[in-house]
C-alpha positions, -999 to +999 in steps of 0.1 A: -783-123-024-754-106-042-749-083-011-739-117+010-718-130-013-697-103-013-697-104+028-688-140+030-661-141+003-640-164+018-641-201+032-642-203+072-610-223+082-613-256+102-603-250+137-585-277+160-606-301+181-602-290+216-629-312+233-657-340+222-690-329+210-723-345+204-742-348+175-773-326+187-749-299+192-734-305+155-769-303+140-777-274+159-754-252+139-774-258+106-811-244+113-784-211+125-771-214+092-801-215+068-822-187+092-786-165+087-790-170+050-828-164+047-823-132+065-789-123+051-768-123+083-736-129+065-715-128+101-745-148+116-740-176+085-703-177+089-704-184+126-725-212+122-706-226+093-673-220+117-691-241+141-703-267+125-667-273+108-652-273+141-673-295+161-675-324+129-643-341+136-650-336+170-676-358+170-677-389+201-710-398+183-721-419+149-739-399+129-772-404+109-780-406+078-801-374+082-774-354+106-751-361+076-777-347+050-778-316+071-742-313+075-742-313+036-766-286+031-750-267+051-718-272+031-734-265+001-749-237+011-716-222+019-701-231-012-730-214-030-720-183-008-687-185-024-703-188-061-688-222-063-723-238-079-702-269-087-693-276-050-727-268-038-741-293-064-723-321-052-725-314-016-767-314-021-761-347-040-741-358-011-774-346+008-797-358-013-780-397-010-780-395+026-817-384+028-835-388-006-864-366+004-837-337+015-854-307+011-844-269+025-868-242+037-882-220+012-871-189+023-836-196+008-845-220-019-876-205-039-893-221-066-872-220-095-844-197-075-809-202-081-802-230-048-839-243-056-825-254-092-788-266-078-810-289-059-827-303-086-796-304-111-782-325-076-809-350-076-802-355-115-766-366-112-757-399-115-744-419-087-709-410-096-675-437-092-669-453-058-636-465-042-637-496-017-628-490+018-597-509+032-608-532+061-609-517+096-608-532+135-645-519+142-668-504+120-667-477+090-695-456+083-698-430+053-729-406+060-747-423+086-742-458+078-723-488+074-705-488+043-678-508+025-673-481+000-672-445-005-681-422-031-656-402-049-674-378-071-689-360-045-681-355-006-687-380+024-687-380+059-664-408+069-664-422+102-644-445+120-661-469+147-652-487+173-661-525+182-681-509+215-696-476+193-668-455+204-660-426+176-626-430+169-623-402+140-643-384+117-635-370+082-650-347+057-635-356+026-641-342-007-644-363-033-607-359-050-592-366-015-578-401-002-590-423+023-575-414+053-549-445+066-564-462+091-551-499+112-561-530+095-574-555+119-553-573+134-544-608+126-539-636+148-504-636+149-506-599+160-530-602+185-508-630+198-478-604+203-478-578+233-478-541+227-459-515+249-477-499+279-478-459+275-467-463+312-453-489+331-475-508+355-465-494+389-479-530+408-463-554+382-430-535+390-435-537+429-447-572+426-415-578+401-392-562+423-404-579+460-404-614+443-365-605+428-354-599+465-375-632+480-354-652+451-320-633+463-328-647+501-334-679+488-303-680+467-281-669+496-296-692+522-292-721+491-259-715+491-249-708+529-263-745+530-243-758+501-212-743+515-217-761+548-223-793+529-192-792+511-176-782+543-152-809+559-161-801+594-198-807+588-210-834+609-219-863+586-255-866+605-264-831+590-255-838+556-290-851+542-307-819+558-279-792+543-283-809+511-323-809+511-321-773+522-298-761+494-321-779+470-352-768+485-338-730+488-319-727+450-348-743+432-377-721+450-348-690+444-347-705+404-385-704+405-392-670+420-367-651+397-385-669+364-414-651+382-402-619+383-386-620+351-423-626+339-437-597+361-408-574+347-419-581+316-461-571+325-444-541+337-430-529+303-458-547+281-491-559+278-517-584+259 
């Protein structure tokens, strides 16, 4: 084994999300890694760990309880490439209280070989401190399930749900690292207040700015008939109808431009 060690003698770096992935093609990459390992592909083993650490916060899916297990294998493994024993412990235990009946193919854990007895020193550590989760607007998981708390003494998978099952973000947090800040839900008072469109609804401002021209015609035609009622040399006979035309006209003007006042407003914001 010491040959690749000394080929894989360095962490592989997290690389940015560029699209979704799946959780089938996330657990793909750790069968790749334990077959690199058993035959000492040291390039082969570093790709697959590349992979899998680049598709993980990816991820548009919830995963299980048993794709998180693998996903911590394959951690540990790499961490016991790296001759950090104390990481790969606590990433098997991290396996191991996903999927208590984790196991790994004997070709890279032996009876009584060196990952063979990490494994069992995993399954003898104790549950280890926990740190409750701060409330969230859909659902939290931590390694495949619902959780309202998360383990601090070893790493976790943490994932944030939406209401409809929509993966929102995943993490892979260590146990010495935060909780990533999420929203609270929000209260009633906030889901009482409007929030501001990324873009401004093009019908609500067509809508917003017909009905703001309709309330200008009525508010000239209100007041052409008021200035004719005040106007001495208006027959007395058409008094009543200038006066109930200047009504009619300024209160439908006062009316439409409340409307699209309101429709400006939809423009720019939204419940």
């Amino acid at each position: 084994m010491m040959p690749f060690l000394i080929l894989l003698a360095a962490a592989t770096a997290h690389a940015a999300c560029e699209a979704p992935t799946d959780v089938v093609a996330l657990s793909a990459y750790v069968p790749s890694a334990q077959l690199a390992m058993g035959s000492l592909d040291a390039d082969g083993f570093s790709s697959a760990v590349e992979g899998a650490r680049s598709a993980l916060p990816c991820l548009a899916q919830p995963l299980t309880p048993i794709d998180a297990a693998g996903y911590h294998g394959l951690e540990a493994l790499a961490a016991f490439a790296e001759a950090d024993t104390d990481a790969a412990m606590r990433s098997f235990a991290s396996a191991i209280a996903a999927t208590p009946d984790y196991r790994l193919p004997t070709v890279i854990a032996p009876p009584g070989g060196d990952v063979d007895t990490l494994l069992r020193q995993a399954r003898e550590l104790s549950a280890g401190e926990s740190q409750a989760l701060p409330p969230y607007d859909g659902i939290v998981m931590v390694d495949g399930a619902r959780a309202l708390v998360r383990p601090t003494g070893r790493p976790c998978v943490l994932q944030l749900v939406g209401p409809r099952g929509d993966v929102r973000a995943t993490y892979y947090l260590f146990g010495s690292e935060p909780t990533p800040r999420y929203d609270p839900p929000p209260t009633l008072a906030t889901r009482l207040l409007p929030e501001l469109r990324q873009r401004p609804s093009a019908p609500f401002a067509v809508a917003a700015g017909t009905t703001a021209i309709a309330a200008g015609g009525l508010y000239w035609l209100g007041g052409t008939a008021h200035a004719r009622y005040v106007d001495p040399s208006t027959p007395y006979d058409d008094l009543p109808g200038l006066k109930a035309e200047a009504n009619a006209a300024l209160g439908g003007s006062v009316a439409l431009g409340i409307t699209a006042a309101m429709l400006t407003t939809l423009t720019f914001l939204e419940w």
